[in-house]
N, C-alpha and C positions, 0 to 999 in steps of 0.2 A: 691761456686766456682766463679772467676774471671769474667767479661764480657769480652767475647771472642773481639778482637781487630785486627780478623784475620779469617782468614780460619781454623779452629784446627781439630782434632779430640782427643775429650776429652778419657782417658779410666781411667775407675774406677775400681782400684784393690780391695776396697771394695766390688764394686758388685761381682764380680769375686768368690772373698769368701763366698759371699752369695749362689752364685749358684752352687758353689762345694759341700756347708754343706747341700746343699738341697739336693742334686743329691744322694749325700751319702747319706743321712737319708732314700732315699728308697732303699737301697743297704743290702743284708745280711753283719753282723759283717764283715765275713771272704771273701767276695767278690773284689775282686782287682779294681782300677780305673787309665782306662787308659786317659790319656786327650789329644785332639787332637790339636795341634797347627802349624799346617801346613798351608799353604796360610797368612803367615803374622799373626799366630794366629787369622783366621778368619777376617783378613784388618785390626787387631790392630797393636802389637804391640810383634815380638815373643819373643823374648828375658824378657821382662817384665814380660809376661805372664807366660813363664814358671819358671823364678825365683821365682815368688808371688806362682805359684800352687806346685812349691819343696818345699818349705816353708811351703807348707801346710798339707806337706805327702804324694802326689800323687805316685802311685807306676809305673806308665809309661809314658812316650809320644809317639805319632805318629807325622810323618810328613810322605807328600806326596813323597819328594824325598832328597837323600844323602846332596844334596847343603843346605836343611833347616835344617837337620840333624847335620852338620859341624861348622853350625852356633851355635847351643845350647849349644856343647861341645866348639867352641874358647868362647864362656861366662861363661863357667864355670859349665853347667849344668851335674850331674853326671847319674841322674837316664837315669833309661833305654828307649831307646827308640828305636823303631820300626819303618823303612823305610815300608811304603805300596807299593811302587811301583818304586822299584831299578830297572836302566838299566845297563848292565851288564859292558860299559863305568865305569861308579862310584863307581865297588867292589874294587878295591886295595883303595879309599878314604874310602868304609865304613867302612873294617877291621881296615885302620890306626888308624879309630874315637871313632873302638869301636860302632860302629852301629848294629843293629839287623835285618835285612834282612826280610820282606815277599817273597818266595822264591813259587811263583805261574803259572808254568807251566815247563814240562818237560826241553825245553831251557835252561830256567833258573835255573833250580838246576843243571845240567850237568857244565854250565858256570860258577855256586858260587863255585860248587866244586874243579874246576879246579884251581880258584883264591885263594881258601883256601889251596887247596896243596903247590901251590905257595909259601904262608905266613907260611907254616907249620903247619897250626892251626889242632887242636883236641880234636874235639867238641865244634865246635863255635855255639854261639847260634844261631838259624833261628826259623823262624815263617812259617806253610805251610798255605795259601790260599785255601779253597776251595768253588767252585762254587756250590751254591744251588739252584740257580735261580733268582740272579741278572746281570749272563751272561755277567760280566765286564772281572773279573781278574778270574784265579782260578783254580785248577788242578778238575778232575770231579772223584767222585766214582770210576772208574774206571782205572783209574793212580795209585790204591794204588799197585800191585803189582810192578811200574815200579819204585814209591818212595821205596818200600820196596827191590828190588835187588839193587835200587845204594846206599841203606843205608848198606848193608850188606858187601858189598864191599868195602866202606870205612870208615873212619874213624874223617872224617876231619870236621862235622858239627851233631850237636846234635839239635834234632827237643824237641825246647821247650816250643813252642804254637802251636797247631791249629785254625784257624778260619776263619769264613764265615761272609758274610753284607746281612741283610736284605735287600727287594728291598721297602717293603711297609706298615714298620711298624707302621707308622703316622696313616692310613688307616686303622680302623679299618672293614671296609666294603672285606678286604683285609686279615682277619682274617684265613679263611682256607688257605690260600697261604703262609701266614708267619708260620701259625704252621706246614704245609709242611716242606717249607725252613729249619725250628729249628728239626723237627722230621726228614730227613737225615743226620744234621750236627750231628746230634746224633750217629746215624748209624754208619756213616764213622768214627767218632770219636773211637766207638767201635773196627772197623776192621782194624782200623791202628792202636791203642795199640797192638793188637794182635799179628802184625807183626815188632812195634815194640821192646815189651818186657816191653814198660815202658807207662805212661801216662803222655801226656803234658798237661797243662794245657791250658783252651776252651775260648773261648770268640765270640758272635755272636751279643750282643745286643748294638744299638747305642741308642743315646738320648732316641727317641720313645722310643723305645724297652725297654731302664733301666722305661717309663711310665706304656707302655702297655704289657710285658710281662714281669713282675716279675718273674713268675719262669723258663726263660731262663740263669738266669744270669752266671750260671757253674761256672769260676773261675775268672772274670776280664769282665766289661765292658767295651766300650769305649761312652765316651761323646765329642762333638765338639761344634755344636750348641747350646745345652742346657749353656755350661759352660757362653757363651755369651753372655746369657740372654735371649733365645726362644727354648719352647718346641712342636712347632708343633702345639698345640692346645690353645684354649685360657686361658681355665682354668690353665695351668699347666704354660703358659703364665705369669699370673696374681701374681704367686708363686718366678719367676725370674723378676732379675734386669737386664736389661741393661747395658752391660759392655762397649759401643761405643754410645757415642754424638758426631754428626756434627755439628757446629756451623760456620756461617760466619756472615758478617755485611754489612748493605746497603753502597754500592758505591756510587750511586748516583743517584736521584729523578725523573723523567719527569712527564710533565702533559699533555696528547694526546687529541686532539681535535678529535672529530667523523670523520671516516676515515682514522685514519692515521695508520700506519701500526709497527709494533716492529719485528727487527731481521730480519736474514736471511730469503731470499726469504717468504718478508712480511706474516711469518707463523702465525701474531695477527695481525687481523684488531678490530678498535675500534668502537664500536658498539653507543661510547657515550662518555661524557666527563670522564677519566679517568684519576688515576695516577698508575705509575707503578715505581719497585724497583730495579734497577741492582745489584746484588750479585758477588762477586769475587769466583764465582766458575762454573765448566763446566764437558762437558764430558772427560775433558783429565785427569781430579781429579775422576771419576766413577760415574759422576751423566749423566747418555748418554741420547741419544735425547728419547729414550723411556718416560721419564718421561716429555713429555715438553707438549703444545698445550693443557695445562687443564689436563694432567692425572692423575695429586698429586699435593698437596700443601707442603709448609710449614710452620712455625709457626713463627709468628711478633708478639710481646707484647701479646700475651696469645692467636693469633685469626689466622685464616688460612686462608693463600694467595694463591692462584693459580700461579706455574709455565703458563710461556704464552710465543704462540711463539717456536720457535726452539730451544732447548740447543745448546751454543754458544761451541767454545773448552775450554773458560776459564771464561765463565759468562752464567748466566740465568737471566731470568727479569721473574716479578711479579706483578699480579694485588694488590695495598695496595688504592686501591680508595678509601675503608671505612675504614681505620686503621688508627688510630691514631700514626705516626711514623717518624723517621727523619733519614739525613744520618749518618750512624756512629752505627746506633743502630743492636742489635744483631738478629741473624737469627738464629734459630732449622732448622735445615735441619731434622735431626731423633733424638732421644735419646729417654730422660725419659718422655715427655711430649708427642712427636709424636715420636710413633715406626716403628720401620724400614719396620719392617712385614704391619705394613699400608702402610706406605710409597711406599711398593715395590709393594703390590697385587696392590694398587691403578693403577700400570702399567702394571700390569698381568706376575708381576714376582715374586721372593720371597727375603724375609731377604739373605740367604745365596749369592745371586747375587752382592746383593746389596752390602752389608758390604765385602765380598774378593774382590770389587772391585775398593773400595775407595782406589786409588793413593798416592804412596807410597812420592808424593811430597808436601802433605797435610801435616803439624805441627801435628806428636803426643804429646799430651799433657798428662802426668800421675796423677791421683788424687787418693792418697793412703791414705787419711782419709775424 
């Protein structure tokens, strides 16, 4: 790869593939995979992403709402994909799109239906939501009679998923809770065939989940995180690639005499003779002041520098006192050498923060071999 000459964020549709053929390998034959590329494809890259993952035979997408949805179909994306969390504003665009609805509280199946009669449709497909005890989204056990009269009544939408989200399948300390969670969605799953004559097919397990509970899978998983290259633990870790490198390059050098101070309201005082590195990058690109005052590094010529100081809006500086290094030369913010999952606990947050965060005015850069 290139020496970044810039701020990039590099994404490797290689690794991508790497951690699709992973993810499947512990998937039964006949088990479906959904891929999750909402939020920018997790701050990459979405369009990319789900071009490389049709390519690869994925049998779904999710995105979090209609506008990333709209987006996949004007690229040309045909597989199916599944809106999580439609407001009822954006049902005349998802029918136009061709979208799949999660359709998760009374409201809102009364409202899709309305918009469906609208379009004329007859038996459009929807997805129903339910809550098992992640207490987000989600109709409860107890809705199925009120799903089951407005189904009988009309005509205009056919329920052809159900499913729920683990709250804490990472945690494996969390184990009775989540076989909880999976032994209701089971239930419900039961007594709403019942009423409605037919069976849709199930889905509950996310990344975790396709790790730590293999025999959830039903009929289609969904992955987001994992595809990205982080499985929650470090073993499983260890198995993915990294789909997102940050890279930027030193601005420009100073050399601080004991006392003197760097950045906004003198947030590094110098302890001793130093030199330090300004980078062209900030919090308005998603590296926010969290990470600043020594709570992560990043990586100069093979060796790790301390953020110092205040995250500026559009630069961070760096102790390279002991580095061998000059202007112009390359910076790892995260990737394959420093991962992101370091990067973010080091500030007492996580990968997924970090990465949907990086700013969509940062140069994506695609590397497909």
């Amino acid at each position: 790869m290139a020496k970044a000459l810039e701020t990039v964020l590099e994404i490797d549709l290689k690794a991508l593939e790497h951690n699709y053929r992973y993810l499947r390998s512990r998937l039964q034959p006949k088990t479906k995979f959904l891929g999750v590329v909402k939020a920018f494809a997790y701050g990459s890259d979405t369009v990319k992403i789900a071009q490389k993952l049709e390519s690869l035979g994925i049998d779904y997408f999710a995105v979090a709402y209609v506008k990333e949805g709209v987006q996949l179909r004007d690229a040309g994306i045909t597989t199916p994909i599944l809106v999580l969390h439609p407001q009822p504003v954006n049902f005349d665009e998802l029918i136009e799109r061709c979208l799949e609805p999660s359709i998760y509280s009374q409201k809102i199946l009364r409202e899709f239906l309305d918009v469906a009669k609208k379009y004329g449709q007859k038996g459009y497909p929807v997805h129903l939501k339910f809550n098992t005890g992640l207490n987000r989204l989600g109709f409860l056990e107890n809705d199925i009679d009120f799903i089951s009269q407005q189904l009988q009544e009309r005509n205009e939408i056919k329920v052809i998923s159900i499913f729920s989200h683990l709250a804490a399948s990472d945690d494996l300390q969390e184990e009775e809770f989540t076989q909880t969670q999976i032994a209701t969605f089971t239930k419900t799953g039961l007594q709403l065939d019942n009423v409605l004559g037919y069976t849709p097919f199930r889905h509950i397990l996310n990344t975790s989940g396709i790790i730590n509970y293999p025999n959830a899978q039903f009929d289609m998983v969904r992955s987001g995180i994992g595809l990205y290259g982080f499985g929650n633990e470090a073993k499983i870790d260890a198995e993915l690639k990294p789909v997102a490198q940050l890279k930027t390059i030193i601005s420009q050098i100073h050399k601080l005499e004991p006392g003197e101070s760097v950045g906004y309201n003198r947030g590094y005082i110098a302890d001793g003779y130093k030199v330090i590195a300004t980078l062209p990058i900030g919090h308005a690109d998603g590296i926010g002041r969290i990470y600043g005052n020594g709570k992560t590094h990043v990586q100069v010529n093979g060796q790790k520098a301390l953020i110092i100081g205040n995250v500026c809006m559009d630069m961070i500086m760096i102790d390279i006192t002991t580095i061998d290094c000059k202007e112009g030369d390359e910076i790892i913010i995260f990737g394959n050498e420093l991962s992101a999952e370091e990067f973010a606990s080091n500030a007492q947050t996580i990968s997924y923060e970090l990465l949907t965060g990086i700013s969509q005015r940062i140069k994506r850069v695609i590397i497909e071999d």
